[in-house]
PDB file of N, CA, C and O in Angstrom:
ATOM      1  N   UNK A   1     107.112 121.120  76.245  1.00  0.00           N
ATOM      2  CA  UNK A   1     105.732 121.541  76.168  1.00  0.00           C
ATOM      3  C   UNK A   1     104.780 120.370  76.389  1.00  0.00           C
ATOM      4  O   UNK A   1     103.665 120.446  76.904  1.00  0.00           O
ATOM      5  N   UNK A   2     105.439 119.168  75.880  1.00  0.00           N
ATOM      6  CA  UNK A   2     104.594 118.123  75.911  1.00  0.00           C
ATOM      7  C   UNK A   2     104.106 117.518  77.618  1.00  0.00           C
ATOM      8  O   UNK A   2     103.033 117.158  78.103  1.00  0.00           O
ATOM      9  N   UNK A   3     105.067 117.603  77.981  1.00  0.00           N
ATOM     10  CA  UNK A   3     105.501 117.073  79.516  1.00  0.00           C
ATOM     11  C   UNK A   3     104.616 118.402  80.462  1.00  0.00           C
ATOM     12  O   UNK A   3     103.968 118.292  81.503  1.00  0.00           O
ATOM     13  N   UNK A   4     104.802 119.197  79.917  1.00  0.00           N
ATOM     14  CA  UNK A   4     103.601 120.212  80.573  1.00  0.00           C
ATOM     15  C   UNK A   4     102.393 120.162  80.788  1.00  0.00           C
ATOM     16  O   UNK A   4     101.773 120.409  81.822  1.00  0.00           O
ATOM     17  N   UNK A   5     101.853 119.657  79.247  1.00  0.00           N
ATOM     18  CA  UNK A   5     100.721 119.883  78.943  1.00  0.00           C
ATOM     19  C   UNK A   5     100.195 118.312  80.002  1.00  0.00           C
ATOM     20  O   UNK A   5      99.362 118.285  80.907  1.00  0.00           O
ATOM     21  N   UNK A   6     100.925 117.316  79.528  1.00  0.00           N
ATOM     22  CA  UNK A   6     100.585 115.885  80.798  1.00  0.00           C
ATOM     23  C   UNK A   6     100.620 116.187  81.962  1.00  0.00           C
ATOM     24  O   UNK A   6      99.638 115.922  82.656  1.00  0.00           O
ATOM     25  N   UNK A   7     101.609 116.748  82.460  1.00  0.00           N
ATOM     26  CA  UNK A   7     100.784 117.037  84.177  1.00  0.00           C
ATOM     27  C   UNK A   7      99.847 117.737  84.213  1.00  0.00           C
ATOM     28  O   UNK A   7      99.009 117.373  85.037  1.00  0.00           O
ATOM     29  N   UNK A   8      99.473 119.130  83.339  1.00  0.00           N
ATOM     30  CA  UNK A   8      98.363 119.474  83.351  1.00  0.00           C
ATOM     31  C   UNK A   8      96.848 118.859  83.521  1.00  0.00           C
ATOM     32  O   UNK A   8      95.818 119.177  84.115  1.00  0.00           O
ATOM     33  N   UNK A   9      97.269 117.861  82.715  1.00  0.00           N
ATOM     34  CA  UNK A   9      96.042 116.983  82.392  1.00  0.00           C
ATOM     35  C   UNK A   9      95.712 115.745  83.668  1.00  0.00           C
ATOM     36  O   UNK A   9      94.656 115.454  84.231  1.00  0.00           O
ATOM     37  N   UNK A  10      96.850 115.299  83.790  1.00  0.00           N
ATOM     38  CA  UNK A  10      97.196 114.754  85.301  1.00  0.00           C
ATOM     39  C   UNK A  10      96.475 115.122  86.582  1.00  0.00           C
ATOM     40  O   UNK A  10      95.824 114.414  87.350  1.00  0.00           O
ATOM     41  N   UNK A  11      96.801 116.596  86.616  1.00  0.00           N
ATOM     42  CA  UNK A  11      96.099 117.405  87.738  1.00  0.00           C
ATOM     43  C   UNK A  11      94.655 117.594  87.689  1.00  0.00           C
ATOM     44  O   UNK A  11      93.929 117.421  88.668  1.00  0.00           O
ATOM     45  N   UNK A  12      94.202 117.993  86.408  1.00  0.00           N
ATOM     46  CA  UNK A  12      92.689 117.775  86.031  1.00  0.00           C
ATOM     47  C   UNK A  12      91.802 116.228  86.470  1.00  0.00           C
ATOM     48  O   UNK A  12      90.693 116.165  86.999  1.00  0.00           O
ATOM     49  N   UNK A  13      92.510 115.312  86.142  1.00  0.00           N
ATOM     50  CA  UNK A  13      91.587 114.062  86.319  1.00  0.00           C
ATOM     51  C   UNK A  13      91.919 113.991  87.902  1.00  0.00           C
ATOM     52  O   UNK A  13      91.118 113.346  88.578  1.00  0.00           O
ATOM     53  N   UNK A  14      92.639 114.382  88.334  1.00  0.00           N
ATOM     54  CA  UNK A  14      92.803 113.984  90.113  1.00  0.00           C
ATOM     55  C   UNK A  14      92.019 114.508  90.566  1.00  0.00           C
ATOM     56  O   UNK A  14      91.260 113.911  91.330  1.00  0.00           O
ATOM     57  N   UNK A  15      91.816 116.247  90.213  1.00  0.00           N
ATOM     58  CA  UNK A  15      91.055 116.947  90.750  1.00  0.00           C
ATOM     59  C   UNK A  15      89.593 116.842  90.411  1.00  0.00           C
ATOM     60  O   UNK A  15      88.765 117.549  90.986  1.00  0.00           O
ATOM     61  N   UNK A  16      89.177 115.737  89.238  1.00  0.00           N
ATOM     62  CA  UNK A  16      87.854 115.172  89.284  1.00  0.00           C
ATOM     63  C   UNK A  16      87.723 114.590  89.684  1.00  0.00           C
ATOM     64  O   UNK A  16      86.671 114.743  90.304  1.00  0.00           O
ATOM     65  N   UNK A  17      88.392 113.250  89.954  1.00  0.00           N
ATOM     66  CA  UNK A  17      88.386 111.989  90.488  1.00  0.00           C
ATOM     67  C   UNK A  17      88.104 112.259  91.680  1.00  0.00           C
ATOM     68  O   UNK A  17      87.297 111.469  92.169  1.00  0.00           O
ATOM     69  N   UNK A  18      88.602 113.416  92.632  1.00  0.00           N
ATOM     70  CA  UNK A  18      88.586 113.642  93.531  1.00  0.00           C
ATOM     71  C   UNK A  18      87.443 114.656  94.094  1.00  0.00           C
ATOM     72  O   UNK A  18      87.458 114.935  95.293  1.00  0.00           O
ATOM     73  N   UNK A  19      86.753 115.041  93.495  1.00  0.00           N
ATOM     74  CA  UNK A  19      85.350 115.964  93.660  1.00  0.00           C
ATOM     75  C   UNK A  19      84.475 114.704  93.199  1.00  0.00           C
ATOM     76  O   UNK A  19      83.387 114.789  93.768  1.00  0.00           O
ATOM     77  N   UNK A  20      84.535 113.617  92.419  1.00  0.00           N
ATOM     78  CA  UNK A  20      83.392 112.584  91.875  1.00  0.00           C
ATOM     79  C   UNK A  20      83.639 111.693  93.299  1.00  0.00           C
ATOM     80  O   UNK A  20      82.552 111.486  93.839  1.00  0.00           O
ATOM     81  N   UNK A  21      84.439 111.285  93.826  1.00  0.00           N
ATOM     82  CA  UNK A  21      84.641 110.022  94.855  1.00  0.00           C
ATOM     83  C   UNK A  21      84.536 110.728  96.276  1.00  0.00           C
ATOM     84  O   UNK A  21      83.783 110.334  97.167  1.00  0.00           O
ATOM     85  N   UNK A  22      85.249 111.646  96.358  1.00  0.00           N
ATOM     86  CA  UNK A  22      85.343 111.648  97.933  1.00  0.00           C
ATOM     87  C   UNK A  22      84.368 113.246  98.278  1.00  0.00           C
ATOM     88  O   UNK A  22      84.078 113.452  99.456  1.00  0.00           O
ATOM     89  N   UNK A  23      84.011 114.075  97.424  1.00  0.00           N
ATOM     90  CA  UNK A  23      83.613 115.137  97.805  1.00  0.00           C
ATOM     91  C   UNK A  23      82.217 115.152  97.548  1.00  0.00           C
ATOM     92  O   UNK A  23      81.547 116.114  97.922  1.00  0.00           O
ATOM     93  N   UNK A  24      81.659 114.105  96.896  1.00  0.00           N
ATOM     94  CA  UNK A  24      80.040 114.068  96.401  1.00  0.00           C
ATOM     95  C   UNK A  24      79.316 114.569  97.700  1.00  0.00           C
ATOM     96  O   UNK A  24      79.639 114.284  98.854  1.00  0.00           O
ATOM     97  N   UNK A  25      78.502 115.196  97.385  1.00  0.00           N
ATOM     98  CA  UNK A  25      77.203 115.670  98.391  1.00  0.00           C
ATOM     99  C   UNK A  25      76.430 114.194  98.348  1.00  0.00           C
ATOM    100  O   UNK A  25      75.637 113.687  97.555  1.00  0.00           O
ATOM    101  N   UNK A  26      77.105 113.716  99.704  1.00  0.00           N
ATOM    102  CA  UNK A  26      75.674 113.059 100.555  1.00  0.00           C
ATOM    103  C   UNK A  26      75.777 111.328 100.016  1.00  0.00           C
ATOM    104  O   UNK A  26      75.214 110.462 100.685  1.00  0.00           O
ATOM    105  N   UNK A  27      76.588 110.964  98.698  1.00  0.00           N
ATOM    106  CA  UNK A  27      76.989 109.827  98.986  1.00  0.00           C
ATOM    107  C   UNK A  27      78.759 109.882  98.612  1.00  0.00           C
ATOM    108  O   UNK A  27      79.329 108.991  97.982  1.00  0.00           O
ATOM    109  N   UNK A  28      79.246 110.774  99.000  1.00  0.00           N
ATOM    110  CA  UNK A  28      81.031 110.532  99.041  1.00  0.00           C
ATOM    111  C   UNK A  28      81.162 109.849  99.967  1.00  0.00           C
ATOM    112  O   UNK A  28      80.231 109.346 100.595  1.00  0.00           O
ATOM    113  N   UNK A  29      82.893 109.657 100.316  1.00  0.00           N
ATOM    114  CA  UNK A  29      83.455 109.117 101.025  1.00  0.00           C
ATOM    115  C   UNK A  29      83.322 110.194 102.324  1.00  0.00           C
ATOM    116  O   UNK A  29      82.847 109.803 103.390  1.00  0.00           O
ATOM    117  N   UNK A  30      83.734 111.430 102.158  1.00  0.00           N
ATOM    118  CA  UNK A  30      83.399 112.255 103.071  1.00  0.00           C
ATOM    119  C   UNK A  30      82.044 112.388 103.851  1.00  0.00           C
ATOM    120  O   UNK A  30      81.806 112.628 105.034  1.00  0.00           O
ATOM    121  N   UNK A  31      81.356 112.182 102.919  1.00  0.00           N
ATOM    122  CA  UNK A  31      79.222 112.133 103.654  1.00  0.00           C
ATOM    123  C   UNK A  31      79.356 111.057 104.782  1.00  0.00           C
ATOM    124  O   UNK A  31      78.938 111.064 105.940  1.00  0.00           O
ATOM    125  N   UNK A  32      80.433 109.659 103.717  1.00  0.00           N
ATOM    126  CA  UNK A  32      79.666 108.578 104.481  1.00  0.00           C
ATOM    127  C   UNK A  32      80.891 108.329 105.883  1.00  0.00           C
ATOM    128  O   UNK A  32      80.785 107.283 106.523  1.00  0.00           O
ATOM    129  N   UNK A  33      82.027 109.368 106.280  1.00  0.00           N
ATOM    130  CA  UNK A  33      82.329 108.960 107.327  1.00  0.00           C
ATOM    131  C   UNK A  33      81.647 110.450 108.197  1.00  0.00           C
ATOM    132  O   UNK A  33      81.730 110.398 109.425  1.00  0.00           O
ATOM    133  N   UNK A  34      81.324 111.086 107.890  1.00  0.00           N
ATOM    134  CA  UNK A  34      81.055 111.887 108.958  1.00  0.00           C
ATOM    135  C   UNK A  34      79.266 111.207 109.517  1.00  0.00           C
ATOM    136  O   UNK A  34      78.890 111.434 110.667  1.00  0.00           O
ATOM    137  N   UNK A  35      78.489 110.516 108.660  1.00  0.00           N
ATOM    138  CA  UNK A  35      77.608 109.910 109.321  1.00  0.00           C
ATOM    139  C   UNK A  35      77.596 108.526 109.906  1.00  0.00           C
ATOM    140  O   UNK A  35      76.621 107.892 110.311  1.00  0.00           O
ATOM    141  N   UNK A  36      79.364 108.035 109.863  1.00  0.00           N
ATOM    142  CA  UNK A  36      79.572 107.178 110.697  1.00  0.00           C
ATOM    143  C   UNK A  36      79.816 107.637 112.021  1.00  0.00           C
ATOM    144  O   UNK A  36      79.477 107.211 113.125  1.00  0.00           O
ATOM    145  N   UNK A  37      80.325 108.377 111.730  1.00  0.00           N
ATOM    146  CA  UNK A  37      81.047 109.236 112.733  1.00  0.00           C
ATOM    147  C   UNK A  37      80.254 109.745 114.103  1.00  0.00           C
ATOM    148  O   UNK A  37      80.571 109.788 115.292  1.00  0.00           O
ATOM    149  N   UNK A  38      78.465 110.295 112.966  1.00  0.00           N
ATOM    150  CA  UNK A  38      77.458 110.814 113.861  1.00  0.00           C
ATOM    151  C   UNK A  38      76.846 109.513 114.479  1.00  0.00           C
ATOM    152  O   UNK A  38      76.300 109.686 115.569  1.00  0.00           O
ATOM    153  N   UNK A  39      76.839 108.318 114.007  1.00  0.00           N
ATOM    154  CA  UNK A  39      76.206 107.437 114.913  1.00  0.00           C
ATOM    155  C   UNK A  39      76.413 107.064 115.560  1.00  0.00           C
ATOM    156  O   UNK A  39      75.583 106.553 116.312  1.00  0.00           O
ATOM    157  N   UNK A  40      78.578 107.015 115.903  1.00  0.00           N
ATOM    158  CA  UNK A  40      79.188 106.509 116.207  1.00  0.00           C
ATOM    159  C   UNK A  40      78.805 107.319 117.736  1.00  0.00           C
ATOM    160  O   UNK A  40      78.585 106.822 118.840  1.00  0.00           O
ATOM    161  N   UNK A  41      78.830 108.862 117.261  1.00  0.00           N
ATOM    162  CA  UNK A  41      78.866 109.552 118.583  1.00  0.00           C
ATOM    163  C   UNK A  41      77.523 109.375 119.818  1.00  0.00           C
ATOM    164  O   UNK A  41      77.595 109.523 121.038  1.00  0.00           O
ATOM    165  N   UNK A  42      76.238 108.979 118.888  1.00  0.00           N
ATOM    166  CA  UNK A  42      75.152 108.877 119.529  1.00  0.00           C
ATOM    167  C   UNK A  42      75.224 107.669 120.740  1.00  0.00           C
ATOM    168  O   UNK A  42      75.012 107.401 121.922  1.00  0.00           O
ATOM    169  N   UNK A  43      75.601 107.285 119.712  1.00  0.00           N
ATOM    170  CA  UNK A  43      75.501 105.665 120.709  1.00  0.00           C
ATOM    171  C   UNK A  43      76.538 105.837 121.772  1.00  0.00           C
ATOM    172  O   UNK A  43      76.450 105.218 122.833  1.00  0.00           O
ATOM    173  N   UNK A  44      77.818 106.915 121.437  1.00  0.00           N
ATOM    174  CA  UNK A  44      78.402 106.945 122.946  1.00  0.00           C
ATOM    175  C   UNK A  44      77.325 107.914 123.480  1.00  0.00           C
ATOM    176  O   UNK A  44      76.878 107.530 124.561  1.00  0.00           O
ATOM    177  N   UNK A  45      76.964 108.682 123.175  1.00  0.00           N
ATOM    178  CA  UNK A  45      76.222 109.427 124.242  1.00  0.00           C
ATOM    179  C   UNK A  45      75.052 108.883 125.024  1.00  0.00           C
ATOM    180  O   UNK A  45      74.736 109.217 126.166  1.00  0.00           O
ATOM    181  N   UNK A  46      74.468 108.023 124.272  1.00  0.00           N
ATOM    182  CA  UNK A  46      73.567 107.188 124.778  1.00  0.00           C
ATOM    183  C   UNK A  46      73.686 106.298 125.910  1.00  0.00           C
ATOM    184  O   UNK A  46      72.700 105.931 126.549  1.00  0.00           O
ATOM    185  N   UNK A  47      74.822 105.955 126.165  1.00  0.00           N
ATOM    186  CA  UNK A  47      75.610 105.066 127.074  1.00  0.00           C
ATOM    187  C   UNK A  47      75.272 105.460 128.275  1.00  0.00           C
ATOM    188  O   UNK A  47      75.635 106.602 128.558  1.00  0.00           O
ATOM    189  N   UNK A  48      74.485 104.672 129.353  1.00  0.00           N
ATOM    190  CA  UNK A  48      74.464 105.348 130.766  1.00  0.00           C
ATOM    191  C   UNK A  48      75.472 104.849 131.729  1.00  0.00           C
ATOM    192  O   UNK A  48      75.474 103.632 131.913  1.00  0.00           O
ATOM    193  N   UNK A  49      76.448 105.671 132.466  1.00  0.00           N
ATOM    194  CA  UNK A  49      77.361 105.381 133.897  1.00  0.00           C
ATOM    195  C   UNK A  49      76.811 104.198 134.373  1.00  0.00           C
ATOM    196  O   UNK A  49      77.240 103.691 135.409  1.00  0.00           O
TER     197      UNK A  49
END
């Protein structure tokens, strides 16, 4: 029961840790590569032949 109840708890802090770090609206890890991502793309598009 004991060993249960610890992964339980296990799974809980990952699954915060992991909505606080990488899923934050607008300063996660996720925000901040997809607006690398968007500048990254501008500047190729910007590029003239």
């Amino acid at each position: 029961m004991r060993n249960i109840l610890m992964t339980v708890m296990l799974l809980v802090v990952a699954v915060l840790l992991f909505n606080a770090v990488i899923a934050q609206d607008g300063t996660g890890t996720q925000a901040q590569i997809q607006m690398q991502g968007n500048a990254a793309n501008s500047r190729i598009g910007a590029l003239n032949p």
